[in-house]
C-alpha positions in Angstrom: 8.5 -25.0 29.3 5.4 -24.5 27.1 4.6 -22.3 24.3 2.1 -20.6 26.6 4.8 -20.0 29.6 7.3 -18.4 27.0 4.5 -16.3 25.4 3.6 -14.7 28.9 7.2 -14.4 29.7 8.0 -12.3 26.9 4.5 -9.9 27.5 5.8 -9.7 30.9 9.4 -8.8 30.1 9.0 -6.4 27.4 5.7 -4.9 28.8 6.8 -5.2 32.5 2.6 -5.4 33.8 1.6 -8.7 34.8 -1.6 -7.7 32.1 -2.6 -5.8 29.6 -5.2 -4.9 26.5 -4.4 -4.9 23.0 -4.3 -1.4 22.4 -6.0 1.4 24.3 -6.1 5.5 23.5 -3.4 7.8 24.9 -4.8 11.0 25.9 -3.0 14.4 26.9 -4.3 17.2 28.8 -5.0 18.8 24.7 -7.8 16.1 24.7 -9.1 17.7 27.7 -9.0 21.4 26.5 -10.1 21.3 22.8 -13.6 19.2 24.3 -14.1 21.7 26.6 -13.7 24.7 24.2 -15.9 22.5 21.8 -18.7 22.1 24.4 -18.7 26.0 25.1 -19.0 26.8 21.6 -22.0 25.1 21.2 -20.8 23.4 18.1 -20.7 19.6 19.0 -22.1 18.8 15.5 -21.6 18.3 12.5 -20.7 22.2 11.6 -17.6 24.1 13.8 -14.1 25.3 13.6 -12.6 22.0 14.5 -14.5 19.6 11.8 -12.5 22.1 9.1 -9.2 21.9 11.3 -9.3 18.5 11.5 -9.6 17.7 7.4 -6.7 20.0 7.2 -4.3 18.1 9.4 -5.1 14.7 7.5 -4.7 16.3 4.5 -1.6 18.0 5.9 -0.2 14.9 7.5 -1.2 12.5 4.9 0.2 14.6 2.1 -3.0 13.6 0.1 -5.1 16.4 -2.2 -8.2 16.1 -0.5 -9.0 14.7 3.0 -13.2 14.7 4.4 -13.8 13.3 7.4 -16.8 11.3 8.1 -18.2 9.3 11.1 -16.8 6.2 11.2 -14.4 4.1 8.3 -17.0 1.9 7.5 -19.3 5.0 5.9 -16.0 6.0 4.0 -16.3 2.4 2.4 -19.3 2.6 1.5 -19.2 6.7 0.2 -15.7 5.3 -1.8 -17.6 3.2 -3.4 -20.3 4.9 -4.2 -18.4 7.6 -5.3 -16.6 5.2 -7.8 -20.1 4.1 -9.4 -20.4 0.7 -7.4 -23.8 0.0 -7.8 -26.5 -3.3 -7.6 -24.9 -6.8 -9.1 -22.0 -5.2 -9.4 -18.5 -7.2 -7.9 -15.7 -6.2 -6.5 -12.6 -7.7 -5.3 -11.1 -7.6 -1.7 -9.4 -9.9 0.7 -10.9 -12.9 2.7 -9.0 -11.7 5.6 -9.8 -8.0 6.6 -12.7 -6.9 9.1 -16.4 -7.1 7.8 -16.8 -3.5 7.3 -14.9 -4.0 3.6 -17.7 -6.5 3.3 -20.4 -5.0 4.6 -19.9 -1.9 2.6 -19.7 -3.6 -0.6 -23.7 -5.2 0.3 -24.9 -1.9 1.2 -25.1 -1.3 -2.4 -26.1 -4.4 -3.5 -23.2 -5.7 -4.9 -21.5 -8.5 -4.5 -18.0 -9.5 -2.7 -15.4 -11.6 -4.6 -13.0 -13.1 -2.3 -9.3 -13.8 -3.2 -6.4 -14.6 -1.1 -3.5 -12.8 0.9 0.3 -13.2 1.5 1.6 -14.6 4.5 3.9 -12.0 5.6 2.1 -8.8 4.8 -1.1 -10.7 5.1 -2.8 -8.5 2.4 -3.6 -9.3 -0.9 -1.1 -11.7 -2.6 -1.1 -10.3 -6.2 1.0 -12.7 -7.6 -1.7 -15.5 -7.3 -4.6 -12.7 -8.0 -2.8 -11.9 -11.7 -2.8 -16.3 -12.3 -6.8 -15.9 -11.2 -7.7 -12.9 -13.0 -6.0 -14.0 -16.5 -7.7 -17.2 -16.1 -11.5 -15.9 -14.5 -11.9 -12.6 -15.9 -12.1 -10.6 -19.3 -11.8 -7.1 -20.4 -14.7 -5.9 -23.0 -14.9 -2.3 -24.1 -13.1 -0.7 -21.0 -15.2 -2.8 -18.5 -13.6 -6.2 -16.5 -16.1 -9.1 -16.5 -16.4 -12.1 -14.2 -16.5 -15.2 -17.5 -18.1 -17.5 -15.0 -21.4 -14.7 -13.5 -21.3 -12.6 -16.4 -21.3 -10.2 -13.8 -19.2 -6.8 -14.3 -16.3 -6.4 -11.6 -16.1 -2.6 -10.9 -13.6 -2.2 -8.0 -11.0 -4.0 -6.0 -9.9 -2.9 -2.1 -6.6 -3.0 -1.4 -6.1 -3.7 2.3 -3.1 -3.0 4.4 -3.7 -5.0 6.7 -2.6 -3.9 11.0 -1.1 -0.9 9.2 1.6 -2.8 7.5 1.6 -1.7 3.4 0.4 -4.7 0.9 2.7 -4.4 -2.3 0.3 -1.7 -3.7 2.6 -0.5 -6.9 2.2 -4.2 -8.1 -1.7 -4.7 -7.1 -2.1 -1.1 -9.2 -0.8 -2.7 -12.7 -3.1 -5.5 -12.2 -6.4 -3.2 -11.8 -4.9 -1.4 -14.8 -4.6 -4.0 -16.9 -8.1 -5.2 -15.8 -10.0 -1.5 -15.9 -10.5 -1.9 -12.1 -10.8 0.9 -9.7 -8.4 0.7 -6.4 -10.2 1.4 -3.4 -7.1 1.5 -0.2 -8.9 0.0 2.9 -6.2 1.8 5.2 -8.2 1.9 8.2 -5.8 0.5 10.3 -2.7 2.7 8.5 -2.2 6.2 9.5 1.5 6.8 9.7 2.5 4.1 7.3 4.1 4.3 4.4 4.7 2.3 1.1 8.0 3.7 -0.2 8.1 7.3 0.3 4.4 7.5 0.0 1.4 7.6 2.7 -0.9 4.7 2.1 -4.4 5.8 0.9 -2.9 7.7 -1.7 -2.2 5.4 -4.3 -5.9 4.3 -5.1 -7.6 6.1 -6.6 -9.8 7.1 -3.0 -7.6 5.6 0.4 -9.9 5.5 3.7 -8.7 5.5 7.0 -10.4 5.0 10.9 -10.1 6.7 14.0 -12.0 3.9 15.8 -11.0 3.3 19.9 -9.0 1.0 19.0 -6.3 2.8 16.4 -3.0 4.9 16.2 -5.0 8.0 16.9 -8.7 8.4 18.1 -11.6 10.2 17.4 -13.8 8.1 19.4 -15.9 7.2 16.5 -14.6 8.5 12.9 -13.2 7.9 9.4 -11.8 9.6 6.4 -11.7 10.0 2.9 -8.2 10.5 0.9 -9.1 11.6 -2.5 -6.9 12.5 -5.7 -9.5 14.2 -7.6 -10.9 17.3 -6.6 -14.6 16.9 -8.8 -15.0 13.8 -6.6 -13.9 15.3 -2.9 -16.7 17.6 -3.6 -19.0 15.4 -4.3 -18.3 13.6 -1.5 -18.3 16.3 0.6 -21.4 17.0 -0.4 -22.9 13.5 -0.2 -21.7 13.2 3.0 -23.7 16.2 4.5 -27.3 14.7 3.3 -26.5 16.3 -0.4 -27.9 19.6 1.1 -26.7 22.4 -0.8 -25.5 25.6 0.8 -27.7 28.4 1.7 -28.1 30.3 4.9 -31.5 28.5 5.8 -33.4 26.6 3.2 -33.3 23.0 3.7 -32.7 21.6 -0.2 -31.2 18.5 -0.9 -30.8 17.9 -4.5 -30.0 14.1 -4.1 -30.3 10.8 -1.4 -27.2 11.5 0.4 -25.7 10.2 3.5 -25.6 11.6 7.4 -21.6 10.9 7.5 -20.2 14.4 8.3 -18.3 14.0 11.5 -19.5 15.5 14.5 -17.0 18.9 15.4 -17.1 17.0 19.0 -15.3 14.0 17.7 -12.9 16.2 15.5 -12.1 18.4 18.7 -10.8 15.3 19.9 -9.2 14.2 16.6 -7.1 17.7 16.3 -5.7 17.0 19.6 -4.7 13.4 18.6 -3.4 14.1 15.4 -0.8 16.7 16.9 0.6 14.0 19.0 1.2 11.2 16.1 4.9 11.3 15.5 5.5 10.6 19.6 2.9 7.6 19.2 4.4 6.5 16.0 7.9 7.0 17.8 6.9 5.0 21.2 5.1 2.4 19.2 8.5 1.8 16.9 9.8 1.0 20.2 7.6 -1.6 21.6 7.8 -2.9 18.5 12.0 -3.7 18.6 11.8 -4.5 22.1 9.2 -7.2 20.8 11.2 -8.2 18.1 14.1 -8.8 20.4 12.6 -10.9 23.2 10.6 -12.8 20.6 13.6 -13.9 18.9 14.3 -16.2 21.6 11.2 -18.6 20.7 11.9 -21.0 17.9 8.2 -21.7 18.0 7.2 -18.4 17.1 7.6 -16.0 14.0 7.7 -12.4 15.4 5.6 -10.7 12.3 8.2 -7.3 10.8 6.6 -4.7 8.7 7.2 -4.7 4.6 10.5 -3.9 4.0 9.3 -1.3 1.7 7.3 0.3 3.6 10.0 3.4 4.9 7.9 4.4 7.9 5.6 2.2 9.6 2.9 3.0 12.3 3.5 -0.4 14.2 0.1 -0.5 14.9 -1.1 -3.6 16.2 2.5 -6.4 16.4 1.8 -9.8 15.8 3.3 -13.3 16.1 2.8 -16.1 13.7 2.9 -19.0 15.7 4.8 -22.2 13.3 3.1 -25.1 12.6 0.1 -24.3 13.8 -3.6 -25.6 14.6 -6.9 -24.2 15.9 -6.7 -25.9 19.2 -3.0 -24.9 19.5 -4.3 -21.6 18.8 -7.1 -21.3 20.7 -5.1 -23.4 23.7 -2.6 -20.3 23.6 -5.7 -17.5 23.4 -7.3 -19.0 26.6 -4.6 -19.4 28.7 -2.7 -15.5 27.4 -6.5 -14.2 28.5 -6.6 -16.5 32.0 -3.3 -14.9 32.8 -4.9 -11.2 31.7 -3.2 -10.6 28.4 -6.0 -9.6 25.9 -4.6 -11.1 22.8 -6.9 -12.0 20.0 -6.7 -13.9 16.4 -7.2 -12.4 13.4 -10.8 -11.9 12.1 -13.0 -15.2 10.4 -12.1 -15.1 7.1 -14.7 -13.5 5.6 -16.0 -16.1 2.9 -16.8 -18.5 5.8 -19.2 -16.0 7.5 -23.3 -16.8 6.8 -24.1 -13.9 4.9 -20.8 -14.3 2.4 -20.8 -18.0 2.3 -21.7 -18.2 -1.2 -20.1 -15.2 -3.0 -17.3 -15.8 -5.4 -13.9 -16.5 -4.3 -10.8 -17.6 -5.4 -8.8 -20.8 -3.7 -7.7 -19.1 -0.1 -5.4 -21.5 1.3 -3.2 -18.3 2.8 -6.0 -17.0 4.4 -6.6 -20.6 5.9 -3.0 -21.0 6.9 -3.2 -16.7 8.6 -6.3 -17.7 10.3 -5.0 -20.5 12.5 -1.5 -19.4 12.8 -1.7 -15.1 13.8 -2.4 -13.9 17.1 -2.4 -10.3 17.9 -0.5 -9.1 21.3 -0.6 -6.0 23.7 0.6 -3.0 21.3 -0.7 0.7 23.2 2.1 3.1 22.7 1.6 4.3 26.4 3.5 1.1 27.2 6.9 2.9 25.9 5.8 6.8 25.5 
């Protein structure tokens, strides 16, 4: 039987649809009523009862100090950053193997991405090779880190945990000590998880998370900031209304700041969501064993399990690692999933061998060569075992 055959046999078994997406919202009749009580109000926005409720309940859920919501991740990127005094020439350090957005927001300042490698199991950022690259690449000169080889001065690294399963983050935080770097947590994909006993996003010193279509809990479009220190959360507050300070109806804005507030529409939507989490989390944990278990059954095939530190896990997207792998094996097994109508996908293009990043600085990235060819993403919506 082929690879393909007992791929689609164990979709089929453990999902028990003849197809599916990779993950898709699940919506209640709460949905329904907080974006009609939204629309009535008026308030569809960026100013209303829910945009307020909403910051609460991440902060709530989260356990973080401070929690702003804004439109989309990517803008709570590029706010973290800013917020951390990223600015022109600038590097910072993140993974070849996220999504552009941890990229992209790093350029929107004008500073540069430095690429190093990732882990194969938790696929995020293998610190054990970045502490042999930093002794050897970088220096430490009155409080600031310094690239020897650009001259340039590294400001910031981005931790990302990567399909919502925690990178070792304790060990990645006494490296960016050592080095003076700030920690930026790219947990877009990561509500719900936890490293230890700890929500990710809070161990940086700002965490970001996404309410994109696509993850654990939707806002439509949306993002948030997870901030320790209070000075900055109201600065980024702030920032993220157009720097327009308060006042019943002058229009002053004492800075360039950013349109990111989220719209009270989207966080209607987003308080509805958020009170549903623990059944997602609880539906997804089970797709995610009944995977585990049918999967088991392929020698050819590494079913991918979360960090075994991590002591809650959202499960967001499951995975399989497919042994001994090739791009046309790979992309043999993508066509014929999709033929049969299972929307699988690989993991993104490592980001060093896109156009616009080909030339930034990077360390060796044979992992991230290795991830790209071998990882394949299958059908993970919690509705299939709510």
């Amino acid at each position: 039987m082929s690879l393909s055959k007992k791929i689609i046999d164990v979709l089929h078994l453990t999902l028990k649809k003849s197809s599916a997406v990779l993950h898709e919202p699940f919506f209640t009749n709460l949905e329904n009523k907080n974006l009609i009580n939204c629309i009535k109000s008026s308030y569809v926005s960026s100013v209303g009862e829910y945009v307020n409720k909403f910051d609460k309940s991440i902060k709530k859920y989260t356990n973080s100090k401070n929690a702003i919501s804004v439109i989309n991740g990517t803008a709570a990127l590029h706010l973290a950053l800013k917020l951390l005094n990223v600015s022109k020439d600038d590097e910072v350090i993140l993974p070849t193997i996220t999504f552009v957005a941890t990229a992209n927001a790093i350029s929107y300042l004008g500073a540069i991405p430095h690429f190093v490698d990732s882990e194969l199991d938790t696929f995020g950022i293998d610190v054990t090779k970045l502490e042999k690259y930093l002794f050897k690449n970088f220096k430490v000169s009155n409080g600031v880190c310094f690239n020897n080889n650009t001259k340039r001065k590294v400001k910031a690294i981005i931790a990302v945990h990567v399909f919502g399963n925690p990178m070792n983050i304790k060990d990645l935080l006494k490296i960016a000590d050592k080095y003076k770097l700030k920690v930026i947590e790219d947990a877009a994909e990561a509500l719900g998880s936890y490293y230890k006993n700890i929500h990710l996003g809070n161990f940086g010193d700002i965490g970001i998370l996404s309410f994109n279509g696509n993850k654990i809990i939707t806002t439509g479009g949306g993002g948030a900031l997870l901030i320790k220190s209070n000075k900055i959360a109201k600065i980024a507050k702030h920032l993220s209304n157009v720097a327009k300070k308060n006042h019943r109806w002058e229009y002053f804005h004492d800075q360039v700041g950013f349109n990111y507030r989220m719209p009270n529409i989207n966080a209607a939507l987003g308080c509805a969501q958020i009170s549903n989490i623990n059944k997602l989390i609880k539906a997804k944990k089970k797709l995610h064993f009944q995977y585990r278990k049918n999967f088991s059954k392929i020698k050819e095939v590494k079913f991918v399990t979360v960090n075994p530190l991590s002591k809650k896990n959202n499960y967001w997207l499951n995975t399989i690692f497919i042994n001994n792998s090739s791009f046309l094996k790979r992309n043999k097994l993508l066509k014929e999933l999709h033929i049969r109508g299972y929307y699988c996908r690989p993991v993104w293009v490592p980001l060093h061998k896109l156009p616009m990043y080909k030339k930034c600085p990077k360390d060796k990235l044979n992992n991230a060569e290795i991830i790209e060819k071998s990882i394949i993403n299958i059908p993970s919506s919690s509705h299939f075992c709510y």
